[in-house]
C-alpha positions in Angstrom: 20.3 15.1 4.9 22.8 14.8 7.9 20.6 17.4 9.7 17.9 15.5 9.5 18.9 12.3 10.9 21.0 14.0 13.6 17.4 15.4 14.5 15.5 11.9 14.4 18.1 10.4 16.2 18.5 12.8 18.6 14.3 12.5 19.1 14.7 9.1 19.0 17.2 8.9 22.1 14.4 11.3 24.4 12.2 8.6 26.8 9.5 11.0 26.7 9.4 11.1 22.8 9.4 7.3 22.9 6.5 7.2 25.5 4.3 9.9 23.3 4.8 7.6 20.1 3.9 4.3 22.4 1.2 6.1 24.3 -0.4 7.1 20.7 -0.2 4.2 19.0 -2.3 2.1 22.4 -5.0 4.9 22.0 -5.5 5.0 18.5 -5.4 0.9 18.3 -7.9 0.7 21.6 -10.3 3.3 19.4 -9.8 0.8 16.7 -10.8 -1.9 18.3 -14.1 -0.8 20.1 -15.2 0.9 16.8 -14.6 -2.5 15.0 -16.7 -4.4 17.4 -19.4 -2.2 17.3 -19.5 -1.7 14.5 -22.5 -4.6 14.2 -24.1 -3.5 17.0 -25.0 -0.4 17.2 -27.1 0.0 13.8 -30.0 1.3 13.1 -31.3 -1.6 12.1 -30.4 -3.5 15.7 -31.9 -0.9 17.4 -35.0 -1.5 15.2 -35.1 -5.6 16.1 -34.4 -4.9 19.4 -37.4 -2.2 20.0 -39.8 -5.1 18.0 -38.3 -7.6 21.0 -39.4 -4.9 23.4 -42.7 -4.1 22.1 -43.4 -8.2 21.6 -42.5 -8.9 25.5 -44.1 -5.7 26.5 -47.4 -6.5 24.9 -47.2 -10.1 26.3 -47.6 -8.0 29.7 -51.6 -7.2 28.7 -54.1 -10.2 29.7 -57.1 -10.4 27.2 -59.4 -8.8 29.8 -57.2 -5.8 29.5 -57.2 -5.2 26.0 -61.2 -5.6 25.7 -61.4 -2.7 27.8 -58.8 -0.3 26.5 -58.2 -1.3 22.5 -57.2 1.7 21.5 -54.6 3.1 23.9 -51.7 0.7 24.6 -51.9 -2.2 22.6 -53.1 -0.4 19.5 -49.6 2.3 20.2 -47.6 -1.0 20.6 -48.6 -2.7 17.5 -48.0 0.7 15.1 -45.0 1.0 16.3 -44.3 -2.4 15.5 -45.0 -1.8 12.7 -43.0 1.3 12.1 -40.1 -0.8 13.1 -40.8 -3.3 10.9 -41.2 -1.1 7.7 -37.7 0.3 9.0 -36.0 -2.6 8.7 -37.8 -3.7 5.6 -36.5 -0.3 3.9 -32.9 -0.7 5.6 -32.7 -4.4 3.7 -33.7 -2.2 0.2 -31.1 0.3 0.9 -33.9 3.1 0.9 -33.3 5.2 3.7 
């Protein structure tokens, strides 16, 4: 038992041992910290809501002249996959994924 507090003393005196311990403990809490507060925000379900705010403004974009003349390319794309996302999120809020 002697030997090993002679040891954690004598670790304890070293400034580089000290820094290691201090450096570790800033790294691990600054990985802590971004991982709690993204944790929210980075989901699969935000990335879901924000690609329906895309696709909403996007289609805003189209007069009605526009979409007369080509129904089925753009627009017709933008609302499926508005719809995609919206099933996604409807399936994330029944915990079916």
């Amino acid at each position: 038992m002697n030997y090993l507090i002679f040891l954690l003393k004598k670790g304890l005196k070293s400034k580089l041992a000290l820094l290691s311990v201090v450096l570790t403990i800033i790294v691990v809490s600054t990985c802590l910290f971004f991982n709690l507060r993204n944790q929210h925000v980075q989901t699969f379900e935000s990335r879901a809501q924000e690609q329906i705010l895309f696709d909403i403004r996007q289609k805003k974009h189209y007069t009605p002249k526009e979409i007369k003349q080509d129904p089925h390319d753009a627009v017709s794309l933008i609302d499926s996959d508005i719809q995609v996302n919206k099933k996604i999120q409807k399936l994330l809020h029944k915990r079916k994924w």
